[in-house]
LOLO-211034 format. One record per atom (N, C-alpha, C): residue in three letters; z, y, x. Coordinates in steps of 0.1 Angstrom, whole numbers, plus 5000, padded with zeros to 4 digits. Atoms other than C-alpha are relative to their C-alpha. Layout:
<atoms>
AlaZYX/...
</atoms>
This chain:
<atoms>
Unk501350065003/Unk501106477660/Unk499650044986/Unk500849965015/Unk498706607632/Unk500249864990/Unk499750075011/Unk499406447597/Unk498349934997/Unk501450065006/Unk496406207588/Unk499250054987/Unk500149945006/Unk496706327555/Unk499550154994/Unk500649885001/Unk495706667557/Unk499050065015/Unk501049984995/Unk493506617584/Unk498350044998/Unk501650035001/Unk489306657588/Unk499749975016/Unk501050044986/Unk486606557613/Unk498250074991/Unk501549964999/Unk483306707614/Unk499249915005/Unk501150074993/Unk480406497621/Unk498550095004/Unk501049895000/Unk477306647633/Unk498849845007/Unk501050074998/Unk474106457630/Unk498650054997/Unk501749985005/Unk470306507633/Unk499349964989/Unk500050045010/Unk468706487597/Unk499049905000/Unk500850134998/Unk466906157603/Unk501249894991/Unk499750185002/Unk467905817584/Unk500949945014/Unk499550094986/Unk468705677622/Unk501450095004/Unk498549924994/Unk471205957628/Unk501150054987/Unk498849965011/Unk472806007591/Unk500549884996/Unk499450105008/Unk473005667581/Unk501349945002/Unk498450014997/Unk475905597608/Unk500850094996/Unk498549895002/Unk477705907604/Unk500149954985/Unk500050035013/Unk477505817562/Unk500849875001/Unk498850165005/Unk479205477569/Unk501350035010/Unk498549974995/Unk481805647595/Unk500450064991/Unk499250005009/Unk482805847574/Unk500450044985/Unk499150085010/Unk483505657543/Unk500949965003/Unk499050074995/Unk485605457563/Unk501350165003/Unk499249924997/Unk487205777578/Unk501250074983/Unk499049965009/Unk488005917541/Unk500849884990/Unk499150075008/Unk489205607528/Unk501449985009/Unk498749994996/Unk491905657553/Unk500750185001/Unk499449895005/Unk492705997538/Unk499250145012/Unk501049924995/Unk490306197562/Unk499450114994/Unk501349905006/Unk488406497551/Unk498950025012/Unk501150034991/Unk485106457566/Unk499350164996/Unk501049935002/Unk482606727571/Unk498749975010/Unk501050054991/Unk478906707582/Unk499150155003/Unk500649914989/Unk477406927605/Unk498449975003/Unk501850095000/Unk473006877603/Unk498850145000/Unk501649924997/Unk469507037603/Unk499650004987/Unk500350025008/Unk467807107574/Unk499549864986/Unk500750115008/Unk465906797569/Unk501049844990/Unk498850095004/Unk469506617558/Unk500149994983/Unk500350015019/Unk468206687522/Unk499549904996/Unk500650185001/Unk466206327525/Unk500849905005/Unk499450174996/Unk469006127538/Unk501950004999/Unk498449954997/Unk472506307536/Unk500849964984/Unk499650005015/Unk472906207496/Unk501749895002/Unk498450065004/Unk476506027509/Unk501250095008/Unk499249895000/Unk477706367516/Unk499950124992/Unk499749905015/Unk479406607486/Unk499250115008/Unk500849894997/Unk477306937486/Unk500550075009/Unk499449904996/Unk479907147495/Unk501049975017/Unk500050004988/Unk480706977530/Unk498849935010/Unk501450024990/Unk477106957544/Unk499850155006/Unk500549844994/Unk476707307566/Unk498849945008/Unk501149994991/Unk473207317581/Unk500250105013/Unk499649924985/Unk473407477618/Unk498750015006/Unk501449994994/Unk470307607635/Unk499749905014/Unk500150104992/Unk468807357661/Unk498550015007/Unk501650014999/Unk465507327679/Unk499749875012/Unk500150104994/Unk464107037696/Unk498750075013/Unk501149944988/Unk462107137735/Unk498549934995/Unk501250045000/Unk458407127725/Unk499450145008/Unk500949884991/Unk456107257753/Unk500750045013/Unk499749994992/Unk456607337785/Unk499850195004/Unk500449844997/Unk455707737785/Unk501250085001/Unk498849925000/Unk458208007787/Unk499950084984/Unk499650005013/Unk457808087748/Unk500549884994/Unk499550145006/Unk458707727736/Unk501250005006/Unk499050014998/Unk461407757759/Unk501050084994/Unk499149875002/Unk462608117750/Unk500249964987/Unk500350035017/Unk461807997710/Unk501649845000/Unk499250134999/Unk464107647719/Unk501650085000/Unk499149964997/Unk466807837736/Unk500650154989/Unk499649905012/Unk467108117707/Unk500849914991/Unk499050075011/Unk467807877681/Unk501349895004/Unk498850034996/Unk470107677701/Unk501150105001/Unk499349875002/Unk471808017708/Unk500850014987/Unk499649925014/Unk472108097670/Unk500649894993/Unk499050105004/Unk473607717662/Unk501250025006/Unk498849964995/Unk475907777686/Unk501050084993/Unk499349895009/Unk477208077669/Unk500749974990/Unk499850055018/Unk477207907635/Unk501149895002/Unk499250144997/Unk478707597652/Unk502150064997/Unk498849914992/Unk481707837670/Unk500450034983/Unk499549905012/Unk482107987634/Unk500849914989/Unk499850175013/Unk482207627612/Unk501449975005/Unk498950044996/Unk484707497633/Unk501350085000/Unk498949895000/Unk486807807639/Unk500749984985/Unk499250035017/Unk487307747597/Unk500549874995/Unk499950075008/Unk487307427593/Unk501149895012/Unk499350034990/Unk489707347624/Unk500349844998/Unk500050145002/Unk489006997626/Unk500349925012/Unk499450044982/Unk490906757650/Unk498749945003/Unk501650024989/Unk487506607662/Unk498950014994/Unk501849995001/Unk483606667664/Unk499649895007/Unk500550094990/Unk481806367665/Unk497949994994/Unk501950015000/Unk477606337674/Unk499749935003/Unk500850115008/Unk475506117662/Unk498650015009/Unk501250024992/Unk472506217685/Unk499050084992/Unk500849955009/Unk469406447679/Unk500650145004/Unk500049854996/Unk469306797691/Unk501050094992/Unk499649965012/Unk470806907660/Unk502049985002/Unk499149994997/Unk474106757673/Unk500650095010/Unk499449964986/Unk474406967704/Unk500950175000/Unk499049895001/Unk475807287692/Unk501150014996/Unk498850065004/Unk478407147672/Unk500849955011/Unk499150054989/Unk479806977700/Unk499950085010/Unk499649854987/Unk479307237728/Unk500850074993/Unk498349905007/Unk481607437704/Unk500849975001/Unk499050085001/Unk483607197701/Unk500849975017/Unk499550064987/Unk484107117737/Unk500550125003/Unk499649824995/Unk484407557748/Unk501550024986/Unk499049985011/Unk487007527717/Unk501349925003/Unk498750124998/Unk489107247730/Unk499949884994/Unk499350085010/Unk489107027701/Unk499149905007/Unk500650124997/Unk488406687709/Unk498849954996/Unk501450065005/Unk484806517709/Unk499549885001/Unk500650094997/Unk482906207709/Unk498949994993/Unk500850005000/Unk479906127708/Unk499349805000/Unk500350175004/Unk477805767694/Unk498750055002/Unk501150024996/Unk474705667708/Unk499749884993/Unk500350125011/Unk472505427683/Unk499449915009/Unk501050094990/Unk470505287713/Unk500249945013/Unk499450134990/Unk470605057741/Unk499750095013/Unk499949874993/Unk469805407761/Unk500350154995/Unk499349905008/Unk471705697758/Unk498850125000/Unk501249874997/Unk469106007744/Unk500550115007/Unk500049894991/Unk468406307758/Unk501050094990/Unk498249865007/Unk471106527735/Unk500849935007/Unk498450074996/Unk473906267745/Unk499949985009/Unk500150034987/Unk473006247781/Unk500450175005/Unk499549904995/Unk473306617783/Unk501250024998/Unk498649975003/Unk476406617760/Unk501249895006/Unk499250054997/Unk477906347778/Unk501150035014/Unk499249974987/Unk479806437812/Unk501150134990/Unk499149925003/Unk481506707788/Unk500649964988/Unk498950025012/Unk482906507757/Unk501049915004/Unk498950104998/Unk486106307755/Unk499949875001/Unk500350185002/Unk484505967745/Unk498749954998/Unk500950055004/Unk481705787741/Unk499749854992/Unk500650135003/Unk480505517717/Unk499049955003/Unk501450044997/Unk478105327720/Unk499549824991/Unk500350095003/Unk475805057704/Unk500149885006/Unk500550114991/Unk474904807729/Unk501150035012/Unk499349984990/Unk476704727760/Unk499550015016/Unk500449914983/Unk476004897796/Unk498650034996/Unk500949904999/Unk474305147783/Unk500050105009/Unk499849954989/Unk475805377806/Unk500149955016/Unk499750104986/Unk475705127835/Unk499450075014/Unk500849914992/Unk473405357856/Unk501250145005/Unk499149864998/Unk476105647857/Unk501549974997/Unk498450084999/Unk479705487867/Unk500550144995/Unk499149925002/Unk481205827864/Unk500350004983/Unk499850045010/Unk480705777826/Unk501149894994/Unk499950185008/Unk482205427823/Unk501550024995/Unk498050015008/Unk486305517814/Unk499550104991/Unk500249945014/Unk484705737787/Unk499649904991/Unk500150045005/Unk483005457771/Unk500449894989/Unk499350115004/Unk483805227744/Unk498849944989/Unk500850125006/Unk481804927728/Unk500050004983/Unk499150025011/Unk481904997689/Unk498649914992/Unk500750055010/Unk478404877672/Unk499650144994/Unk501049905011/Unk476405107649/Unk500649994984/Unk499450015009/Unk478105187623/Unk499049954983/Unk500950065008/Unk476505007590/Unk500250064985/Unk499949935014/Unk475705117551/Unk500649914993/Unk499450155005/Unk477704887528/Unk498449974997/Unk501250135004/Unk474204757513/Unk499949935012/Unk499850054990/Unk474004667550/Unk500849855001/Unk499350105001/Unk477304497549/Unk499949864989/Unk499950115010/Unk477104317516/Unk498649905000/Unk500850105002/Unk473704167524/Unk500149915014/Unk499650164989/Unk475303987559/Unk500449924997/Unk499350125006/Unk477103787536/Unk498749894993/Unk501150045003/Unk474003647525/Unk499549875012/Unk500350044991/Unk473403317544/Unk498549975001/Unk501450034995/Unk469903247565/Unk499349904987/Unk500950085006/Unk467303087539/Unk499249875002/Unk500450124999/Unk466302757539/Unk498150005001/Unk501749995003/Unk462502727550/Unk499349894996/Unk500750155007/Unk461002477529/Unk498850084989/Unk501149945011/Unk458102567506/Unk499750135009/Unk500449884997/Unk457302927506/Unk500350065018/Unk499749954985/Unk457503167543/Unk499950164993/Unk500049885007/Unk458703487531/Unk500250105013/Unk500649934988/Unk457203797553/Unk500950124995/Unk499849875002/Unk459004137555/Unk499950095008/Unk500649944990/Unk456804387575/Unk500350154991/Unk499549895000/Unk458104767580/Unk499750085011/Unk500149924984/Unk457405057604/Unk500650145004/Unk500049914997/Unk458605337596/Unk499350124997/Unk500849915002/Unk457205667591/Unk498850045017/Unk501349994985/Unk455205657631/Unk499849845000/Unk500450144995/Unk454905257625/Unk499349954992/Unk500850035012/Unk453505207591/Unk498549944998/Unk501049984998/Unk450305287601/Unk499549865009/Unk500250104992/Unk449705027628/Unk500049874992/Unk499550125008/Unk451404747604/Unk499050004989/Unk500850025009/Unk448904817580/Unk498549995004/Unk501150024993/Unk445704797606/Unk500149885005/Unk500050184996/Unk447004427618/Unk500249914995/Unk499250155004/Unk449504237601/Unk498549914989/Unk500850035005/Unk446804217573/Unk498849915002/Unk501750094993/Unk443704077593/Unk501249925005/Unk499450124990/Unk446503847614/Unk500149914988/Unk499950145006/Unk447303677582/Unk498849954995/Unk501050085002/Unk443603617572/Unk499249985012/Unk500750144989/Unk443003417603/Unk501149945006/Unk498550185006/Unk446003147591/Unk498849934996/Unk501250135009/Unk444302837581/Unk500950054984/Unk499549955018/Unk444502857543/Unk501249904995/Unk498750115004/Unk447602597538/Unk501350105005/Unk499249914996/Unk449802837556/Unk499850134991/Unk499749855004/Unk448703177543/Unk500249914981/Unk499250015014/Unk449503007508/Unk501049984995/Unk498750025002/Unk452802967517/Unk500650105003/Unk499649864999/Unk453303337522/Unk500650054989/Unk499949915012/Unk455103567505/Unk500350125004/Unk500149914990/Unk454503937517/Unk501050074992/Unk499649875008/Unk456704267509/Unk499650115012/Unk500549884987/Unk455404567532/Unk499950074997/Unk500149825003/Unk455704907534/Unk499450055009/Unk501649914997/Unk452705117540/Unk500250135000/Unk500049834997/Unk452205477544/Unk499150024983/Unk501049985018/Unk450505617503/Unk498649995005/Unk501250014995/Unk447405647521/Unk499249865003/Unk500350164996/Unk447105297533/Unk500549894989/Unk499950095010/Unk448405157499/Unk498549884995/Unk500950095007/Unk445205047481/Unk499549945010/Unk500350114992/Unk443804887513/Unk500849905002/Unk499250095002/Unk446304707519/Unk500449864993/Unk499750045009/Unk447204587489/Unk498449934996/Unk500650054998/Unk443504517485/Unk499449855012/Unk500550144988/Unk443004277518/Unk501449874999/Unk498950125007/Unk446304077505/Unk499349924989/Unk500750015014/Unk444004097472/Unk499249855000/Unk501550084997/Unk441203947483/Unk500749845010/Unk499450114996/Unk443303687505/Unk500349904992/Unk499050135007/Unk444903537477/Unk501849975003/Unk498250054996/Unk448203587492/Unk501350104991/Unk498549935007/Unk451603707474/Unk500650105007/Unk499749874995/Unk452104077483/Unk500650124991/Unk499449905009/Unk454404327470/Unk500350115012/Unk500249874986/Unk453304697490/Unk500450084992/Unk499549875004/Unk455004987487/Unk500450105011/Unk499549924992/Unk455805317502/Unk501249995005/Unk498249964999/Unk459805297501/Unk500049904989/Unk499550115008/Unk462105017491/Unk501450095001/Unk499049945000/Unk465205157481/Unk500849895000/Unk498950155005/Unk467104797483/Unk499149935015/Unk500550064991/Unk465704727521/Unk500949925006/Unk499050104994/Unk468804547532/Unk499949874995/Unk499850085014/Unk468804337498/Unk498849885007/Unk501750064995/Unk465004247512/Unk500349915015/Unk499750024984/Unk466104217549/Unk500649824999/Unk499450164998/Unk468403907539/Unk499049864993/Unk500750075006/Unk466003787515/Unk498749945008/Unk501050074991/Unk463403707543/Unk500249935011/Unk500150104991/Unk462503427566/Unk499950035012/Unk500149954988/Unk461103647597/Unk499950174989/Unk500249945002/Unk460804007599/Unk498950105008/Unk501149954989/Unk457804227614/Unk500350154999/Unk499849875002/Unk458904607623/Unk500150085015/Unk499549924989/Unk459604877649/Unk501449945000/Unk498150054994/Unk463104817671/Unk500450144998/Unk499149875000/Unk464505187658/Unk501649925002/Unk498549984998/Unk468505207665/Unk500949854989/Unk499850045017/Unk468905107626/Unk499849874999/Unk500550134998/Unk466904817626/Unk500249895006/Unk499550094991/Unk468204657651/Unk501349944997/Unk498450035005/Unk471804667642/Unk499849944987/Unk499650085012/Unk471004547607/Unk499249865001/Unk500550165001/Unk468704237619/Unk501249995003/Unk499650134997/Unk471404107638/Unk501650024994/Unk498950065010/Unk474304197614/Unk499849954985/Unk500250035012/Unk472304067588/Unk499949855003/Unk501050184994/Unk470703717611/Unk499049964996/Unk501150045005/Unk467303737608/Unk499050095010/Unk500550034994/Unk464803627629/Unk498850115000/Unk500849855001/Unk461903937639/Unk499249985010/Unk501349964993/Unk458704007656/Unk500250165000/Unk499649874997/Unk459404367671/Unk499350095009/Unk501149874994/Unk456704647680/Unk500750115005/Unk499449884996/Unk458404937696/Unk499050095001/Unk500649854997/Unk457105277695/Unk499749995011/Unk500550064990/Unk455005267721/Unk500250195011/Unk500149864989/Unk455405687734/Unk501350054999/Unk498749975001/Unk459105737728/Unk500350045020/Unk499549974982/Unk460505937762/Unk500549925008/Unk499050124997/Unk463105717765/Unk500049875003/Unk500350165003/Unk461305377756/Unk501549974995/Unk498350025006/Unk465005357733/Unk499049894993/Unk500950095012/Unk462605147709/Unk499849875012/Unk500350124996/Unk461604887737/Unk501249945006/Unk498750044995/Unk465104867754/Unk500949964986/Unk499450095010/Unk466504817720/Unk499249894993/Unk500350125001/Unk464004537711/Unk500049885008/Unk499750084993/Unk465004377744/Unk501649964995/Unk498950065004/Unk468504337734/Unk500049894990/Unk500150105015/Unk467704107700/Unk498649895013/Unk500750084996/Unk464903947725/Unk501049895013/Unk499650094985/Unk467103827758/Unk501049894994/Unk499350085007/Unk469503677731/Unk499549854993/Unk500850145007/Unk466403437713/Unk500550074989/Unk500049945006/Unk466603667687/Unk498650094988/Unk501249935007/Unk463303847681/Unk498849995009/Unk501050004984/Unk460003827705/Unk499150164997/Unk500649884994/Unk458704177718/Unk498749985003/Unk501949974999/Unk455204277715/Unk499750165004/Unk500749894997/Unk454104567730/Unk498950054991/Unk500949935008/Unk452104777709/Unk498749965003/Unk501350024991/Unk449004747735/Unk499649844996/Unk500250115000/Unk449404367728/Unk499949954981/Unk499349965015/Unk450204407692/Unk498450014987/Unk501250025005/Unk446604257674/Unk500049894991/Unk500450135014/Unk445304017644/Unk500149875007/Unk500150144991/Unk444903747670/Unk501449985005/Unk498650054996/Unk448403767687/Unk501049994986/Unk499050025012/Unk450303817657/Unk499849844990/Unk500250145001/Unk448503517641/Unk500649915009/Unk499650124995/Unk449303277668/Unk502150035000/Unk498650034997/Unk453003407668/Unk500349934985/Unk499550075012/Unk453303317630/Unk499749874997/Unk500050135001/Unk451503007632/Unk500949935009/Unk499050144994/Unk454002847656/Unk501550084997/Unk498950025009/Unk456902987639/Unk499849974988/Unk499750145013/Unk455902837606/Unk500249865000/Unk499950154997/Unk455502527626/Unk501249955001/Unk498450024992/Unk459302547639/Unk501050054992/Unk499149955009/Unk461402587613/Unk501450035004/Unk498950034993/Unk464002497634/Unk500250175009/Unk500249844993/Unk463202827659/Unk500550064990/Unk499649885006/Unk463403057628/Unk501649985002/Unk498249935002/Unk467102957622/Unk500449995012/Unk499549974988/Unk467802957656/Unk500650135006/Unk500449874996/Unk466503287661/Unk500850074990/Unk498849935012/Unk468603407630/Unk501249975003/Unk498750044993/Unk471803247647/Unk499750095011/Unk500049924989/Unk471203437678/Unk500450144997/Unk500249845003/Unk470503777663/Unk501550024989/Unk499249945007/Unk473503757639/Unk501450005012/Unk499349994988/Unk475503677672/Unk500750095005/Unk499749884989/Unk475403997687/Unk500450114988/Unk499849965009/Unk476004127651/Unk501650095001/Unk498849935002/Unk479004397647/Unk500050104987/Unk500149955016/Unk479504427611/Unk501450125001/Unk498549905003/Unk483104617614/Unk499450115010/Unk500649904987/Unk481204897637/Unk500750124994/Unk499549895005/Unk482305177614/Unk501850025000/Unk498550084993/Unk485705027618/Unk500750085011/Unk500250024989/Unk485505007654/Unk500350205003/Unk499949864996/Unk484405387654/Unk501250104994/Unk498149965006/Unk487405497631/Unk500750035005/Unk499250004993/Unk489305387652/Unk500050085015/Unk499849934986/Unk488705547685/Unk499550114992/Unk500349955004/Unk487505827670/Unk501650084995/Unk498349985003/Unk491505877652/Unk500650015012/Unk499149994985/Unk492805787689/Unk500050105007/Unk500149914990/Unk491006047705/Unk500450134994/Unk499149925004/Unk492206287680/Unk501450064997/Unk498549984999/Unk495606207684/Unk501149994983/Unk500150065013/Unk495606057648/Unk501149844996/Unk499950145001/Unk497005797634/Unk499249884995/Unk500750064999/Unk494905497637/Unk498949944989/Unk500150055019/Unk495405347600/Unk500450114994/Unk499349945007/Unk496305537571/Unk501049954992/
</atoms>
């Protein structure tokens, strides 16, 4: 059995927030049990990869299918080709007992090498449907995690690969679940978010929804919302002119810190999101991306909903008038919000990085602990 101690593992993640921030909390956990981690990504891992050392981040060529023509294809299938290569080359050096993907096109060469190479693989899905990389990469890796449970339910041949771990979380993550649900008395503190494709929307409704509150309520707001830079001074203007307590910004770098610090929350259902409402316990109004292939955004805002967790709004439905009436009868129900924050921290799996550790070690034939 390979020594733990002078082991590694490769991770390979697409350079998104949603696909580095778990690999970033696997593994920590992995090197604090004497692991040497490397990460395997796409260029754009320059905006989110800052909790991996310089010198084990290898970029690998990657391309995501846009277009249906036979250039988009031949252009897709080149650069897959030429990660491949790179992948076959990384590993060849860096003979790591497992490659594990995180999802995102970006993963798929790394682990096709990995699998034509032997070395053991698995594979974590953030969503409550497995994407299109990990649907392809799945029938050929060793294991699968996964966030949510029967996600593979559709395709039994999958089901002795899977295992139940949670989403692996950032400590700010962790240290703000310890944080218990807030007492709603006086103030109703708002924390509306969307995203880089959600922003936009959140800054054309939530706004007009709260000025058509009767004025006793919207005085008992307290907003924090992040906007797109474009949509700042409006924004920030129609709060202005309301009279209501608003702090807008592009980027919160302390969004967990925020997350516990609010009463409800108003956002897209991404991967991320999801896993930190309900390992944080807090109660949400949840837009999903309304053109996602997958609908992974609406299937993961049903899980936090079927629980009494969060209520689903379809984008289509998703206006000044509904959103008003859903806030005025949860400021009426105080009782609801903590309900709905008991529910959602419920299904909560704070030890996820844990969880993945551990199988992860198993399937490389590791030892479990260090």
């Amino acid at each position: 059995m390979p020594s733990a101690d002078r082991a590694s593992v490769l991770v390979a993640a697409g350079g998104t927030g949603g696909h580095l921030f778990p690999a970033e909390a696997l593994a920590a956990v992995l090197m604090q049990r004497g692991i040497s981690v490397h990460l395997a990504t796409d260029r754009r891992a320059a905006l989110f990869g800052g909790g991996f050392a310089e010198d084990t981040v290898h970029v690998v060529a990657s391309a995501t299918l846009r277009g249906r023509g036979p250039v988009a294809m031949a252009r897709t299938a080149s650069a897959l080709a030429l990660g491949v290569t790179q992948a076959w080359a990384l590993i060849g050096r860096l003979k790591p007992a497992a490659v594990v993907g995180f999802g995102g096109y970006p993963t798929v060469p790394p682990v096709l090498s990995a699998v034509w190479r032997g070395v053991p693989t698995i594979i974590h899905d953030a969503n409550a449907v497995l994407g299109r990389a990990n649907r392809f990469l799945a029938r050929r890796v060793t294991a699968i995690a996964t966030t949510f449970p029967d996600v593979a339910e559709d395709q039994p041949a999958l089901g002795a690969k899977v295992t139940l771990t949670g989403n692996p979380l950032r400590p700010a993550v962790v240290a703000a679940a310890a944080t218990p649900y807030p007492s709603v008395s006086g103030s109703l503190r708002l924390l509306v978010f969307g995203g880089s494709q959600g922003a936009r929307v959140m800054a054309d409704v939530v706004p007009a929804a709260i000025g058509l509150l009767e004025p006793v309520l919207r005085a008992r707001l307290a907003i924090v919302q992040q906007s797109r830079e474009e949509d700042l001074q409006r924004v920030r203007a129609a709060y202005g002119e309301l009279g209501v307590a608003a702090e807008v910004a592009s980027f919160f770098t302390d969004l967990p810190a925020r997350m516990a610090a609010a009463h409800l929350v108003i956002a897209r259902s991404g991967a991320g999101t999801v896993a930190e409402l309900s390992a944080i316990g807090r109660p949400a109004i949840l837009v999903p991306l309304p053109h996602a292939l997958d609908q992974d955004q609406f299937a993961n805002a049903g899980v936090l909903e079927r629980v009494g967790g969060a209520i689903r709004v379809p984008q289509k439905e998703f206006n000044p008038r509904r959103l008003a009436d859903e806030l005025a009868a949860l400021a009426a129900a105080p009782q609801r919000l903590q309900d709905m924050a008991a529910a959602a921290h419920s299904i909560g799996r704070r030890d996820a990085a844990d969880r993945l550790a551990d199988l992860v070690l198993r399937v490389a034939g590791l030892n479990s602990k260090n």
